[in-house]
C-alpha positions in Angstrom: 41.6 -80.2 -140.0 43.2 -78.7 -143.2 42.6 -75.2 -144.3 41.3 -74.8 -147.6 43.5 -73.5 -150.4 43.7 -70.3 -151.9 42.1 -71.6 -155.0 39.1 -73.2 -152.8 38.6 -69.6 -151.4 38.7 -68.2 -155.1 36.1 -70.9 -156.3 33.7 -70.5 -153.5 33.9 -66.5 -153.8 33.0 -67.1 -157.5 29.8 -68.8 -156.6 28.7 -66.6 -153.7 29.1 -64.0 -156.3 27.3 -66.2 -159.0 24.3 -67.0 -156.3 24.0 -63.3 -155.5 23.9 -62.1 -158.8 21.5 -65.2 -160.2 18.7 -63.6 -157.7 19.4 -59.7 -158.3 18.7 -60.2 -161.5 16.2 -62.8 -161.2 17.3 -65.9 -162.1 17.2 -67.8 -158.9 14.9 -67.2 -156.2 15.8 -65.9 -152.8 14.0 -69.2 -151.2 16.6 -71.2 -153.6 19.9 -69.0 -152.7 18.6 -69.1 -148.6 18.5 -72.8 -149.2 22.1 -72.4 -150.6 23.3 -70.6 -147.6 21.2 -72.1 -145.0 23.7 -76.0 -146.3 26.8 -73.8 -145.3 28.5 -73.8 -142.3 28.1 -71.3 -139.5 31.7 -70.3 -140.2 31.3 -70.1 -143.8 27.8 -68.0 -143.3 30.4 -65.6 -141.9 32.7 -65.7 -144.5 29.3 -65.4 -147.1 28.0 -62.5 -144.9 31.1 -61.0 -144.9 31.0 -61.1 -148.9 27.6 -59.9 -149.6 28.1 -56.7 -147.3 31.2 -56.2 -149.9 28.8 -55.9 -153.0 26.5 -53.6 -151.2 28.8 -51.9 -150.3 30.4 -51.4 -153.8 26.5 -50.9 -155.1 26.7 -47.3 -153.4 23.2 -48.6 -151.3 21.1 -45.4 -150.1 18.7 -45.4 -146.9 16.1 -45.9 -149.8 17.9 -48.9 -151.4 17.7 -50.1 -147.6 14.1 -49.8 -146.8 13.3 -51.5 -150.5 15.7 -54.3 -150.3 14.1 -55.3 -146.7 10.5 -54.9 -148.0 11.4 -57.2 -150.7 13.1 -59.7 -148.1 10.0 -60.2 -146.1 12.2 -60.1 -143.2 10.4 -57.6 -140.8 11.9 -54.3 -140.5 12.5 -54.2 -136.9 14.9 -57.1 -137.1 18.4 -56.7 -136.4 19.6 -56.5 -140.1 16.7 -54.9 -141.6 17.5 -51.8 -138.7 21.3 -52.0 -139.3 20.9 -52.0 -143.4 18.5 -49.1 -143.4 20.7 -46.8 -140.8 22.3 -43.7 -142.5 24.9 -44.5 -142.8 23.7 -48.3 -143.2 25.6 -50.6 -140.4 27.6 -53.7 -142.1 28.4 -55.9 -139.1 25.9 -58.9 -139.8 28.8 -61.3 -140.1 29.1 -60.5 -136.2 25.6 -61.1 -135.4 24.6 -64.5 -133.8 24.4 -67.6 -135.7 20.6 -67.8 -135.4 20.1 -64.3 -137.4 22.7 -65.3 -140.1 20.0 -66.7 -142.5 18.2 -63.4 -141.8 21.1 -61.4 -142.6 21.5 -62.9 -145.9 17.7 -62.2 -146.9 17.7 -58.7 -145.8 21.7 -58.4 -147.7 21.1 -59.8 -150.9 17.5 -58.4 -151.5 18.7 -54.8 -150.5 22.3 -55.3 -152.9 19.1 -56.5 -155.7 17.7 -53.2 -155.2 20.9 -51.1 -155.5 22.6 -53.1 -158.2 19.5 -53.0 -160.6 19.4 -49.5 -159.8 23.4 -49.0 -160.9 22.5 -51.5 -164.0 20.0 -49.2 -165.2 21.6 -45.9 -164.6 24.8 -46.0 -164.4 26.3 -49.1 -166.4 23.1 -48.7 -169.1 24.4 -49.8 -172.3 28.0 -49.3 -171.2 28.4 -51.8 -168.9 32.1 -53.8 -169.0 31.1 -55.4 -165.8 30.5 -59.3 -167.0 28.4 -59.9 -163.7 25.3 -57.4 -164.4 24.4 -59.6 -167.7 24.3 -63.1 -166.4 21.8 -64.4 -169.2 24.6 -63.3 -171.4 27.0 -65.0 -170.4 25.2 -68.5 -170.2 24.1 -68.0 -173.5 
């Protein structure tokens, strides 16, 4: 088996990030992004985990940010990554959790970086915002 190129790792980083930032800002649904990530492979759920806990981590989430982002999941909060996510400081290991909470992890992830980044989009970047992600309809316009 051949490893993928360095541009296949650039390309698939560039849609995670699309599919991410399509349902913090509401353009796809979090059903249609976990059936996105449930087609992947285990080891590229990793890889995806891995990812998302990079933008939450550069969206400065709060313990508040947390305990949003997981009521908006639906996930329950006593799972695994709802508890880890809403730790202070929150815990960012869900790439090493078992394969079966993966899908979990994602939900609990992308709905909490939702909450953070809309947050940051309306404080902080508000009407000078260089960052080309946090205007997707924008850009496909």
């Amino acid at each position: 088996m051949t490893e993928p190129s360095t541009e296949d790792g650039r390309t698939f980083r560039r849609e995670t990030e699309l599919v991410v930032n399509e349902i913090a800002q509401g353009l796809r649904t979090l059903d249609s992004g976990v059936g996105w990530f449930s087609g992947l492979a285990p080891t590229t759920q990793q890889e995806v985990l891995q990812e998302v806990t990079g933008y939450a981590m550069q969206a400065h989430i709060t313990s508040a940010d947390g305990r949003a982002g997981v009521a908006r999941s639906g996930v329950k909060p006593t799972a695994n990554p709802s508890v880890m996510i809403c730790m202070d400081p929150p815990r960012y290991g869900f790439a090493g959790l078992p394969a079966a909470e993966h899908v979990t992890a994602f939900c609990v992830l992308v709905s909490v970086f939702a909450v953070a980044d809309t947050r940051r989009r309306d404080t902080y970047c508000k009407g000078a915002c260089g960052h080309g992600w946090h205007d997707l309809t924008a850009a496909t316009e």
